[in-house]
Every structure is written in C-alpha cells, then in structure tokens.
N, C-alpha and C positions, 0 to 999 in steps of 0.2 A: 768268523771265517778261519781265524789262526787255529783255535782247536782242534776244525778239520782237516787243513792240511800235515797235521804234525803226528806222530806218534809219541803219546802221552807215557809210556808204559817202558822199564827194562826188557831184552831181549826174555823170552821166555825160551827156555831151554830143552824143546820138544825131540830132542834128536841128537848124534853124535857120528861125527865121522872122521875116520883115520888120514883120509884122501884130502891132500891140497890142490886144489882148483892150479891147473897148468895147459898150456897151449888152446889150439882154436876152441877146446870145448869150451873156454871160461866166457866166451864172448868178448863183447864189447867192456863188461861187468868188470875184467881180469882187473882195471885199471883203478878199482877201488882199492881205499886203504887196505882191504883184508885180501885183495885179490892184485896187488900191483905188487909190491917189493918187498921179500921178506927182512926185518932185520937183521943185522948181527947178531948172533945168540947175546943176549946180555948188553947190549950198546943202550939200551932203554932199563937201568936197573931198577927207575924208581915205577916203572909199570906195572899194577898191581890188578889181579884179576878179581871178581867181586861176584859170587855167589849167593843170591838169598831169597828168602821164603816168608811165610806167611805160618807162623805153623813149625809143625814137624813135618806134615804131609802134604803143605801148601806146593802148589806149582813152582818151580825153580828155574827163578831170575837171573838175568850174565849180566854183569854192568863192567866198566873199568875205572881205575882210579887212581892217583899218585901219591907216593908215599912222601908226607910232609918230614917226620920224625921216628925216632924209633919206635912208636906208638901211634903214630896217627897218619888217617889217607885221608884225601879231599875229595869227591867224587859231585855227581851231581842230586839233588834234593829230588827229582824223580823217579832216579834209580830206587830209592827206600821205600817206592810205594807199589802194590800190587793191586790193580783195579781199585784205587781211589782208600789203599787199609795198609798200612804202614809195617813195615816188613818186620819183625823177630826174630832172625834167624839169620845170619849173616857169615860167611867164613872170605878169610884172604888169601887170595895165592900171590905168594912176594917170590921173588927170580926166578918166573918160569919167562921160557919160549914156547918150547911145545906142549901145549899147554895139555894134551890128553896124554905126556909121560908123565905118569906118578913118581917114576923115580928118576926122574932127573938130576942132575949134577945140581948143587946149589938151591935147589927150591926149598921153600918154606911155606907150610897152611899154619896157618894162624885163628883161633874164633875172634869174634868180635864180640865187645860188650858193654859199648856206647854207642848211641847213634845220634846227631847232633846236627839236627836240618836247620838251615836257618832260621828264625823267628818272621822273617815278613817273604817267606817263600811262597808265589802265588803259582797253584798248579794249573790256571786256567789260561797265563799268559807266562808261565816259566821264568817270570821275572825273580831273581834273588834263588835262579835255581844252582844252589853249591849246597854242599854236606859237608860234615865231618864224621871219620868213624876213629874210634879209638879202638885199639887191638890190645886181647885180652892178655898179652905180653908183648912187650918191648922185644924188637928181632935185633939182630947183630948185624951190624953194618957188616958189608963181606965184596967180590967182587964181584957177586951178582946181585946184591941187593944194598941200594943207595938210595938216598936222600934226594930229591929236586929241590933246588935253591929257586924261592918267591921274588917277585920281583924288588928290588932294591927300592928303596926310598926316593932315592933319586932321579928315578925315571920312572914311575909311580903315573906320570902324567903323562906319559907317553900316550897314543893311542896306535902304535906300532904299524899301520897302516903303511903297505909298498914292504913291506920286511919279509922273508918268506920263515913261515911256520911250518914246523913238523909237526905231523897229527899222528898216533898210533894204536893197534887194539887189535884186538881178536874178533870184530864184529862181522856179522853174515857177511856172504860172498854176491850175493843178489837177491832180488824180490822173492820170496817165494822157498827161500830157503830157511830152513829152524836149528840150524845147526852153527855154529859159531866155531872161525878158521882154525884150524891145528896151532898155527906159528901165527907168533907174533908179525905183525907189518905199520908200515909206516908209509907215510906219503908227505911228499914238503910242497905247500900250496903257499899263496901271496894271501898274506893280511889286508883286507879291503876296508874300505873308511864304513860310518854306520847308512852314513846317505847311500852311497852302492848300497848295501845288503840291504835297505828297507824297501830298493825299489824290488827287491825278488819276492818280497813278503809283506806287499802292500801295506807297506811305513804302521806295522803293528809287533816290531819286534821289541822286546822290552828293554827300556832304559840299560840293564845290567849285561846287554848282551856286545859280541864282538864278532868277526867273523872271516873266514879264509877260505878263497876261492882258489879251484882249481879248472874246473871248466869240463874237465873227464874225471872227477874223481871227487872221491867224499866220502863224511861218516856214514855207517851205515847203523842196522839194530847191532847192540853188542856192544859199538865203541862210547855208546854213553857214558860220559863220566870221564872218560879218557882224557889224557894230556893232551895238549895245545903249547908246541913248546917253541922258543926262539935260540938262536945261540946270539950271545950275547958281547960279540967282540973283547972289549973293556975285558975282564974276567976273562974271557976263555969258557966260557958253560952253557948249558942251559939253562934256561928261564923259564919255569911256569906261566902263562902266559893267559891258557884259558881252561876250560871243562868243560866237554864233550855234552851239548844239551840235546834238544830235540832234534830228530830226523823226519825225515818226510813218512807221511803213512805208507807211502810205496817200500818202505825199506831204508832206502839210499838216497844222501844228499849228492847226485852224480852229476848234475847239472844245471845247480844252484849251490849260494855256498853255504859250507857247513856251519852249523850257531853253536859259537860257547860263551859259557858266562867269563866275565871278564875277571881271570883274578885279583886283578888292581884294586879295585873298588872294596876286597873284602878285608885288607892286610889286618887291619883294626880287631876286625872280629875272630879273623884266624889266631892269634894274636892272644885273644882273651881266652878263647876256650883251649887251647893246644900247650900255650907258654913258649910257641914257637918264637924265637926274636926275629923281628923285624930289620933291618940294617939299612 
C-alpha cells in the first residue's frame, strides 16, 4: 500500500516558468512550501538545487539538497534514481534564489562526480533514503553559499518532536503542475513524534524516517531532498535535522505530514564518506 501512496521518482522537469504563483489564482495550494513564503534572498545559503539525468539525453530531474562541506551535499537516495536506473549526470546549483536567473549575484553550478547512496537504501519502503554527492570542485564559502551545521553529538538523541522545523525548495506549486517555483520558499511546520505520523500512513513508515506537520502545507515534487532544518537555541543556528523524502502521488504533502529521513541516525556514515567532523 505504501508504494501506492507515494511518489517514488524526482520532480521530472517538463516545463519552465518565469511567473510566481500570487494572490486568488494560487488557490488553497498558495500555502505550500513553494507557494506560501518566499525566502530572504540568501537566508537558506546551504540550499542547493540538483539537476540530473540518465544519459546525455535522459529526461531531467529537480531534486534539492544541502551543502555538508565544501565538496559535498546530502540529498535524498531516491532523487539519484530515474524510473528504477541510477542517474549519471548530475550538476549543482549552490546560492541561488531565483532559480531561472543564470546570472544572478553570487550563484555557483558546479558538476558532480560522485554519487554515494547509502548501502541498505530500500526503494520500495524509502527506508535509509539519504545520499551523498561530492562536487567536482570544492566552492568557496561566500555570503551566499554556506555550510549547514549536522546535528551535535549531544543531542544526537533527541527526536525533536513539539520543536518547529523549517522546510524549504523550489518544488511544484500544485498537482498537476511540471514546472518547479522561480524563488526559493520555506515554510516552519511542528516536528511530530513517529506514533502521529504512522497513524497518516498506516504504521508503514520506515524505521529512518521523521516528520513535520503543518496541517495546510507541505512538501511537494521538487523539494525532495531538501532541508529540514531547526534553530538551535544553544548555538544560535541551524540544524540539519531531516531530508526531504517521499511525497504523495498527488504532488503535495498538504494535509498530512511531510516524511524525512532522519539525519541523526546517519552522523557515523556521513562521517566516513565526507571526512565531515562530527562534534
């Protein structure tokens, strides 16, 4: 049943448009992450856009993903896949907002030239769904393009549940749309325990997973992969927290909560393959 309800697959990129969804036209829909509140140009530096294919001439996939290192982003392990064949073809876009200005202030495309899914990633229940991609050069920290800080050691154990999480991306604006939002946006939803969220998804969501409800709003295609992020009092920052997993076959998780994998559970393995420190 879980298969069914889910959309297995990255946004596929069948379209482009200049126009941001604004007033009655947007509907009810406006209130999703890519249809409620645009960002601060740059307030999201480690948001990273993820373009990829199958191919030279494969169909071309939108995913989102955050930038671990100067070399590496974490996204989700279903993003790398196109109809069940593993994607080759990979490019990043680091400090953008509007994401159809090529020449924006600040932005940086990057190719990719490792792709690094996890070893017990199961596509049929999304359990152990994270990646890792390495970029084919190290970018320059700048004040559009930064780092997100993983979660600390020390509250490793947290399960952050009652905490409000910000989620963000460029994914569609509603069902039935193939085009993925101009501008960045974000939406801050409450982190709910695993008992909530198993009852929306008839207690078959996988062990790795986490999840934040908003009640009018949610991921949609496109924000796969994308941050899940908390601020983290102590420090002052953000927290990496989750990774943007599957969405409903309809498009949009608008009135259930959104599922990411939990990045607590991976610090070990980020860790091994990245040379990221853990703290």
């Amino acid at each position: 049943m879980l298969a069914r309800l889910l959309y297995l697959w990255p946004l596929l990129v069948l379209g482009a448009s200049g126009n941001d969804c604004e007033g009655e036209s947007c509907s009810k829909h406006s209130s999703r992450i890519v249809g409620g509140e645009r960002t601060e140009p740059n307030s999201r530096p480690f948001q990273v856009a993820l373009y990829s294919r199958v191919g030279t001439t494969g169909e071309l996939g939108f995913c989102g993903g955050s930038l671990l290192s100067q070399e590496w982003v974490v996204t989700a392990a279903h993003c790398l896949f196109h109809d069940g064949e593993e994607v080759n073809h990979v490019q990043a876009i680091l400090g953008a907002h509007s994401l159809y200005d090529r020449y924006e202030n600040g932005r940086r495309v990057v190719n990719v030239n490792e792709l690094v899914i996890h070893p017990e990633y199961e596509p049929t229940t999304f359990t152990n769904d994270i990646a890792l991609i390495k970029l084919a050069n190290a970018v320059q920290i700048t004040d559009t393009i930064r780092t997100i800080q993983l979660p600390y050691r020390n509250i490793s154990a947290f399960n952050f549940a009652g905490m409000g999480g910000t989620v963000s991306g460029w994914g569609i604006a509603s069902e039935g749309v193939t085009f993925i939002s101009p501008t960045l946006r974000q939406k801050l939803m409450t982190v709910v325990t695993d008992t909530m969220c198993n009852v929306y998804y008839f207690d078959q969501l996988p062990p790795s997973a986490m999840c934040a409800f908003h009640g009018a709003a949610g991921t949609c295609k496109g924000d796969n992969g994308g941050p899940l992020t908390i601020f983290y009092n102590l420090t002052e920052e953000d927290i990496l927290v989750g990774v943007a997993s599957f969405v409903s076959a309809d498009g949009c998780n608008d009135d259930q909560p959104s599922v990411f994998t939990r990045v607590q559970r991976y610090l070990d393995w980020i860790h091994e393959v990245t040379g990221v420190e853990i703290i």
